[in-house]
N, C-alpha and C positions, 0 to 999 in steps of 0.2 A: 621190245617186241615189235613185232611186224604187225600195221594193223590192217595191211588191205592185201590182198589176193597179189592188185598188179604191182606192189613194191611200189607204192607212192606218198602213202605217210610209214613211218617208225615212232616207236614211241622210245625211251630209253634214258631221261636225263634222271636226276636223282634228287634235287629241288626245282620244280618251274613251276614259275609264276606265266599263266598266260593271262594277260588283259593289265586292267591297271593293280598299280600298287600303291599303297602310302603309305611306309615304315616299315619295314622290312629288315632285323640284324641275321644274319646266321652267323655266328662265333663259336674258336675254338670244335670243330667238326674235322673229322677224318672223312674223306672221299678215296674211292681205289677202285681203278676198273669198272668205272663208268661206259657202258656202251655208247654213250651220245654227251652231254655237257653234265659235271659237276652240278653247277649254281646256272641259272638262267633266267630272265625278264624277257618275253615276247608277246607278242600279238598278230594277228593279222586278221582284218576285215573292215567295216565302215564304223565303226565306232571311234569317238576322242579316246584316246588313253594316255595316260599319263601313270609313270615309273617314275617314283620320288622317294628321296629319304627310305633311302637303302644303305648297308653296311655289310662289307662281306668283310672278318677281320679273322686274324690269328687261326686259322684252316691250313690244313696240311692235304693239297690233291695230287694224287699220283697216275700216272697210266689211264686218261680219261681222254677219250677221242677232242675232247676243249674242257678246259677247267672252267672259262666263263663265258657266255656270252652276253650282249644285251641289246637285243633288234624291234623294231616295228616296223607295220608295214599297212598302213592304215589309211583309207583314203573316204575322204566324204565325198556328199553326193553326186562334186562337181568335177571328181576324180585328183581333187589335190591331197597329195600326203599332209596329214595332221599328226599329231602327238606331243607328247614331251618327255623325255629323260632328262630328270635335273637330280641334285644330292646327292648321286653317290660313289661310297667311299669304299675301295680298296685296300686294303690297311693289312700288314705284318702277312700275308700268306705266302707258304712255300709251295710253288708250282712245278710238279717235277713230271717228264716223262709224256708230253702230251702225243696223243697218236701213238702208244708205243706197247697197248694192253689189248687183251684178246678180242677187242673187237674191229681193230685196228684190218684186220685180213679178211673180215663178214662183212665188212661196209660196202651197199652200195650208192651209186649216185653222188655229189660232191666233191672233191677235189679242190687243186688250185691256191694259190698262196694261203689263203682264210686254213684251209683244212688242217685238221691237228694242229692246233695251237693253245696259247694259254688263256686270251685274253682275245675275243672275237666280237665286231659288230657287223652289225648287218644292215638294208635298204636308208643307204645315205643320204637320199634328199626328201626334203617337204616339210620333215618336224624338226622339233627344237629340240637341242642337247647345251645344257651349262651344267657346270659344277661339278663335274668329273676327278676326283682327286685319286691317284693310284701311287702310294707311298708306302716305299718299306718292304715291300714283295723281293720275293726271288722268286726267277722264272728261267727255271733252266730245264732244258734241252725241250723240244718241239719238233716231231717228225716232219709238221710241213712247213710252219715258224713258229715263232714265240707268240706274236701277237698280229693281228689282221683289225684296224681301226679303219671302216669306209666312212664313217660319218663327214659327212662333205666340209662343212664350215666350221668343225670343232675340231680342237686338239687337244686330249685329256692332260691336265697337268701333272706330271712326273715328277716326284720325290724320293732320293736315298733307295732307289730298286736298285738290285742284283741280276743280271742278265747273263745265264751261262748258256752257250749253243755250241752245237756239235761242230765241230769244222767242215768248212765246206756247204753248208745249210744255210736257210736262210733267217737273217735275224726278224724281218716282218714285214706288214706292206700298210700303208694309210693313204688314203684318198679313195675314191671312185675308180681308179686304175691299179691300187695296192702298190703305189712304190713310195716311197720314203724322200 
């Protein structure tokens, strides 16, 4: 839904965690036609937060503007980025069709490599990301990529995934500039 007159927040994921977390499975869940992300971990404001010991496993998401994302954006008092995303685990999910369901033509605002994809993060520098494990997944077709990783100093470690994309499209982007 829309929640403000001038089109500046939407609301629309189907699990989000805003702020911290510690322990977190969702398994085995059907997602379809999500107006905004599947699964999601965010925050943003002057609080520490910390996203740990998560597991998204054995999920089947279809036609959802992003199947995952997992961002902060959290700054103390002295304006540095804090937080931490550490533990979690990606495991056996089928990602089909991202950007490709009806809200896909309703959207506004956003764009640009990140958009419709399967596997999306967001504000790259200041906090801490370890232990990222994404094994086993297929991630096929992404109307703007597959996957969009900004996290500046990390690179989640990859296991036995399946990567189908449309010809011609882009397979995804990582770093602060989204190129590979």
């Amino acid at each position: 839904c829309l929640h403000s007159y001038a089109n500046t927040v939407r609301y629309g994921n189907a699990i989000e965690i805003w702020g911290s977390v510690d322990g977190m499975t969702i398994d085995s869940c059907n997602f379809s036609q999500i107006y905004d992300t599947a699964i999601t971990t965010q925050y943003q404001g002057n609080t520490n937060t910390v996203i740990q010991n998560v597991t998204v496993s054995n999920n089947k998401i279809d036609k959802c503007q992003w199947s995952m994302e997992f961002w902060l954006e959290v700054k103390d008092s002295s304006g540095k980025y804090t937080g931490t995303i550490k533990n979690i685990k990606i495991l056996n999910n089928e990602l089909t069709n991202a950007g490709k369901g009806w809200s896909a033509t309703q959207r506004w605002g956003g764009g640009g490599l990140g958009s419709s994809c399967h596997f999306m993060t967001m504000s790259a520098t200041g906090y801490s990301v370890s232990d990222v494990l994404i094994k086993n997944n297929v991630f096929k077709v992404g109307a703007g990529s597959l996957m969009s990783i900004s996290w500046l100093n990390y690179t989640p470690k990859f296991e036995g995934n399946t990567f189908i994309q449309t010809k011609g499209e882009s397979f995804g982007g990582m770093g602060v500039n989204g190129s590979w």
